[in-house]
C-alpha positions in Angstrom: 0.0 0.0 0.0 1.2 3.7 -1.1 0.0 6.5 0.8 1.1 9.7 -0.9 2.2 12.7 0.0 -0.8 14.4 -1.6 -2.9 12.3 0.0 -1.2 12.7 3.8 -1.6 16.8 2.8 -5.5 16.4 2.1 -5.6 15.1 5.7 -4.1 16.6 7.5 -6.2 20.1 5.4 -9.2 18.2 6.9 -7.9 18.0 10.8 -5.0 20.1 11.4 -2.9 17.4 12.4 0.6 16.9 12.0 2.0 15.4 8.9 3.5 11.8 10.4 0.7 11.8 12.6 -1.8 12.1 9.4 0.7 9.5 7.6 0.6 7.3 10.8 -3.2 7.2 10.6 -3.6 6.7 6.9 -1.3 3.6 7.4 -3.2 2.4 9.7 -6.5 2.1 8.0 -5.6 1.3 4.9 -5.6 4.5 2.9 -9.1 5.1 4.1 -9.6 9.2 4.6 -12.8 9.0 6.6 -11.2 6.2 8.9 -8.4 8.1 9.0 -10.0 11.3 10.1 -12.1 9.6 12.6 -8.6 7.4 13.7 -7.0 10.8 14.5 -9.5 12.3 16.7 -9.7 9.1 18.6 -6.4 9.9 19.6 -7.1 13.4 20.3 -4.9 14.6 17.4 -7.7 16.4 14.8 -10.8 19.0 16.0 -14.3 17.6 15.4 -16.1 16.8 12.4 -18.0 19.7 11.4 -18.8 21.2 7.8 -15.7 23.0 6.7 -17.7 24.6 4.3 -14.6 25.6 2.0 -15.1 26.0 -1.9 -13.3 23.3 -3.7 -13.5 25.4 -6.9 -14.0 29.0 -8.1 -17.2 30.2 -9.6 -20.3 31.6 -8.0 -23.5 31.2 -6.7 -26.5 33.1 -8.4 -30.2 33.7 -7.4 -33.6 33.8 -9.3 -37.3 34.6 -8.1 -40.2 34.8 -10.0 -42.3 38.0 -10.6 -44.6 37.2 -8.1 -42.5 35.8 -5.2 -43.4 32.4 -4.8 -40.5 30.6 -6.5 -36.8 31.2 -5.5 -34.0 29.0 -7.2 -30.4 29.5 -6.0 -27.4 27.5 -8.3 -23.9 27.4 -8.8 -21.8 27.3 -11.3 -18.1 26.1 -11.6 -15.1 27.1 -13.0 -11.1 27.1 -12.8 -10.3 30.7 -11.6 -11.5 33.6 -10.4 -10.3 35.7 -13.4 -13.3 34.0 -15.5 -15.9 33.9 -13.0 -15.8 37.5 -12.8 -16.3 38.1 -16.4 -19.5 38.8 -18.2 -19.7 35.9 -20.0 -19.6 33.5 -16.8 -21.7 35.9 -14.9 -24.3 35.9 -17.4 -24.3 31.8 -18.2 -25.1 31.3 -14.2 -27.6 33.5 -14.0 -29.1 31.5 -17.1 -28.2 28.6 -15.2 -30.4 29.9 -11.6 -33.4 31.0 -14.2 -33.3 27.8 -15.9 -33.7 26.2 -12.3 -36.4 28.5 -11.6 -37.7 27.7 -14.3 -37.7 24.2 -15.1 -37.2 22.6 -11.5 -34.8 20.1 -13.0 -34.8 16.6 -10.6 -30.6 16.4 -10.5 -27.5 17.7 -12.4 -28.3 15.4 -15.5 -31.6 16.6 -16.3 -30.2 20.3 -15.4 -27.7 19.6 -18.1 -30.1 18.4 -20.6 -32.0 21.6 -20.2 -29.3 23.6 -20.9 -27.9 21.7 -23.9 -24.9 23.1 -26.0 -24.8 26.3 -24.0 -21.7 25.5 -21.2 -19.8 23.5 -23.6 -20.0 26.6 -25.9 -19.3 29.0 -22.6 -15.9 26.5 -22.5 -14.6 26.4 -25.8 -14.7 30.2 -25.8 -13.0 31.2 -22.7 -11.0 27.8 -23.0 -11.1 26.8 -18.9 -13.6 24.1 -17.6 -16.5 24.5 -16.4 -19.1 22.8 -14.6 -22.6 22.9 -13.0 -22.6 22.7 -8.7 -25.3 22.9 -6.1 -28.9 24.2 -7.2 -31.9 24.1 -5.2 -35.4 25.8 -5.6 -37.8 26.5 -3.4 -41.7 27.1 -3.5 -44.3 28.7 -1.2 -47.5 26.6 -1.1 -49.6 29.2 1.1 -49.5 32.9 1.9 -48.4 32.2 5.7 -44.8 31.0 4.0 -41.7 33.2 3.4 -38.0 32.8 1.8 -34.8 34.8 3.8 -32.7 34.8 1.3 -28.7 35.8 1.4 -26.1 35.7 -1.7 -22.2 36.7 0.5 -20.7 40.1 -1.1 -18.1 37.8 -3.0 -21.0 35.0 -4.5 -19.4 32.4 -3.3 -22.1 31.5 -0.5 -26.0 31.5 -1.4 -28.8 30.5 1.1 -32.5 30.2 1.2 -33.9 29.8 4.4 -38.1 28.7 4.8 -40.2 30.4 7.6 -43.9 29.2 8.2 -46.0 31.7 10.0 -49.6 30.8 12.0 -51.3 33.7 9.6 -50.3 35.9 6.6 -51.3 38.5 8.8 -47.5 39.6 9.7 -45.7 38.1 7.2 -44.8 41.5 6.2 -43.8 43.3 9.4 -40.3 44.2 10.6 -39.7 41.6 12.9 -40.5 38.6 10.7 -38.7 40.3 7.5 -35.7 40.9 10.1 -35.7 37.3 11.4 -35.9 35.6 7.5 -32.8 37.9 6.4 -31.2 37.4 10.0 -31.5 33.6 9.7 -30.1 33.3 6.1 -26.6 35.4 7.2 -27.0 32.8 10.6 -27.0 29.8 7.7 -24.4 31.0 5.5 -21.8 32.2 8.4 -22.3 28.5 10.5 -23.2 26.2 8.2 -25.8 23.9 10.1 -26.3 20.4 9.0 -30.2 20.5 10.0 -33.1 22.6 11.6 -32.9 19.7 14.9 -31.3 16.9 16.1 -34.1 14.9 14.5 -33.0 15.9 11.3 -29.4 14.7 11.2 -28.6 11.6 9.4 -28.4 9.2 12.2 -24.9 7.5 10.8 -23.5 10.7 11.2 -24.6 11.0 15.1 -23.3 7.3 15.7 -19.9 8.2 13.8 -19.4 10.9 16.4 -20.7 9.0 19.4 -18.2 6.2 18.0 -15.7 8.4 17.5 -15.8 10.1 21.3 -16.4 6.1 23.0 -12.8 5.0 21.5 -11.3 9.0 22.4 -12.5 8.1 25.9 -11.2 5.1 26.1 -8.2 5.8 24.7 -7.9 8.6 27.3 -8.3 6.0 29.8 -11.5 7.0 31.0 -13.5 4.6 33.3 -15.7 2.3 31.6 -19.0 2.9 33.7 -18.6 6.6 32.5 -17.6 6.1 28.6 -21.1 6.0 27.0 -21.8 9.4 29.6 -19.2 10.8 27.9 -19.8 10.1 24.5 -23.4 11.0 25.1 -22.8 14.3 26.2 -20.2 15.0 23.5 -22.6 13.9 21.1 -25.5 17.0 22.8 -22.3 19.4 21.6 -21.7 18.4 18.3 -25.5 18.8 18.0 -25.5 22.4 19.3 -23.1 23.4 16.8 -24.5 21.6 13.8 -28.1 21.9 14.1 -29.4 25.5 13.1 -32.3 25.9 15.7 -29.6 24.9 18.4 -27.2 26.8 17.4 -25.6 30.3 19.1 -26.5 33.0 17.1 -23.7 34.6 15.5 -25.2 38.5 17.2 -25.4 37.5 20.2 -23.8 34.3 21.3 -25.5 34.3 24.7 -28.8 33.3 22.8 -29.6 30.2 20.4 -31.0 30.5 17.1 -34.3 29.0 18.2 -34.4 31.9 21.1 -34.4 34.8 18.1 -37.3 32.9 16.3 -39.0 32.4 19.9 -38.6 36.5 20.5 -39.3 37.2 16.8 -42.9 35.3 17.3 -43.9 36.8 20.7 -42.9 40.5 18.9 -46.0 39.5 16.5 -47.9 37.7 19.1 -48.2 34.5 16.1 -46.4 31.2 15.5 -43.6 31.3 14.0 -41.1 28.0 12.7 -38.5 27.8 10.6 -38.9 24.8 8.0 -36.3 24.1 5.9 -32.7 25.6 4.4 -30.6 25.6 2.0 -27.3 26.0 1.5 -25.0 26.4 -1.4 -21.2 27.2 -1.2 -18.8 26.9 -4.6 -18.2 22.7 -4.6 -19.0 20.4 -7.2 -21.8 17.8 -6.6 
């Protein structure tokens, strides 16, 4: 078995470990980057899985609504360098790209392809860099009670849509609530949850980390009648900072995220719940 040294770099990108430790660990499972990662944090030598939420690629994110409101699509599109993604051409293609989402609500990236036929292959063989289509997703409101926060970062590289069901239409227009939706996108984009609760995180994930935190305990020497405690409650962190509604909120840390949309309802006197997000930063599907 080879591990290279491009290979030992990638890891030790993901966890900040040292590079014969990340070589070590590589060696150790068999190549395997995910064992590996989860191999150095048993022995205390890498931070915790989170979302690292860096782009892979250069590019940028674009958004389209329609006239009325009701339909937002956010997509990205791909490219080598950041000399041609801020050109008109590659500008213009992925706002195509966003309206074409919008538009057509393609299923996945083939049937977005098919839609736009000839017209990125024509985009490359112009500007002569590669190109290809990342994230998309679209969004639709099904009753006047519903609102979008949107949020596109000052450098496009970050788009979010963020879903807010009210009790009534009544205030979906006032301050507060237009505050909150705008407020919650910037919360999505800046921290990068994995889900609105804990009972929307793909359950490998939470037994990878409780996994990952028994054998750290262990390995730490811990007693054995106190592992699983241990484990359990490290699992309640991870879950604060990856789960949006639990999460601090990036004003005012001494608060969660579900506090603001708590506050924000009571300001209207109506119900207020946040029911889905999305998030796109520059990173190939």
């Amino acid at each position: 078995m080879t591990i290279t040294a491009q290979t030992v770099k990638e890891l030790r990108e993901k966890t900040g470990a040292g590079m014969m430790d990340c070589k070590k660990a590589l060696v150790e499972v068999g190549g395997d980057m995910e064992k590996a990662v989860d191999w150095l944090r048993q022995k205390g030598m890498a931070k915790a899985a989170k979302k690292s939420g860096r782009a892979t690629s250069e590019g940028l994110v674009a958004l389209a609504a329609s006239a009325d409101g009701k339909h937002t699509a956010l997509a990205a599109l791909l490219c080598e360098t950041d000399f041609v993604a801020r050109g008109d051409q590659f500008q213009a293609m992925a706002e195509r790209t966003a309206r074409t989402v919008l538009d057509k609500d393609p299923a996945d990236h083939a049937a977005l392809e098919a839609l736009m036929g000839e017209e990125l292959p024509q985009l490359i063989a112009a500007v002569g860099e590669n190109m290809q289509f990342g994230k998309f997703a679209r969004y639709s409101l099904k009753g006047d009670n519903e609102l979008l926060g949107s949020y596109i970062h000052s450098n496009r590289k970050i788009g979010v849509l963020v879903h807010l069901t009210l009790g009534s239409a009544a205030c979906k227009g006032k301050a507060e609530i237009q505050d909150l939706a705008k407020n919650l996108a910037m919360q999505v984009a800046a921290a990068s949850p994995m889900a609105l609760d804990a009972a929307g995180l793909d359950p490998v994930t939470v037994a990878r980390e409780r996994e990952v935190y028994r054998q750290k305990a262990i390995e730490e020497g811990k007693p054995e009648a106190i592992v699983d405690k241990i484990a359990d409650g490290a699992v309640k962190k991870f879950q604060k900072e990856v789960c949006l509604l639990e999460q601090p909120y990036i004003r005012d840390d001494k608060k969660s995220v579900g506090d603001i949309v708590r506050e924000a309802a009571k300001a209207v006197n109506d119900s207020v719940a946040v029911t889905g997000f999305a998030r796109i930063q520059l990173a190939v599907e």
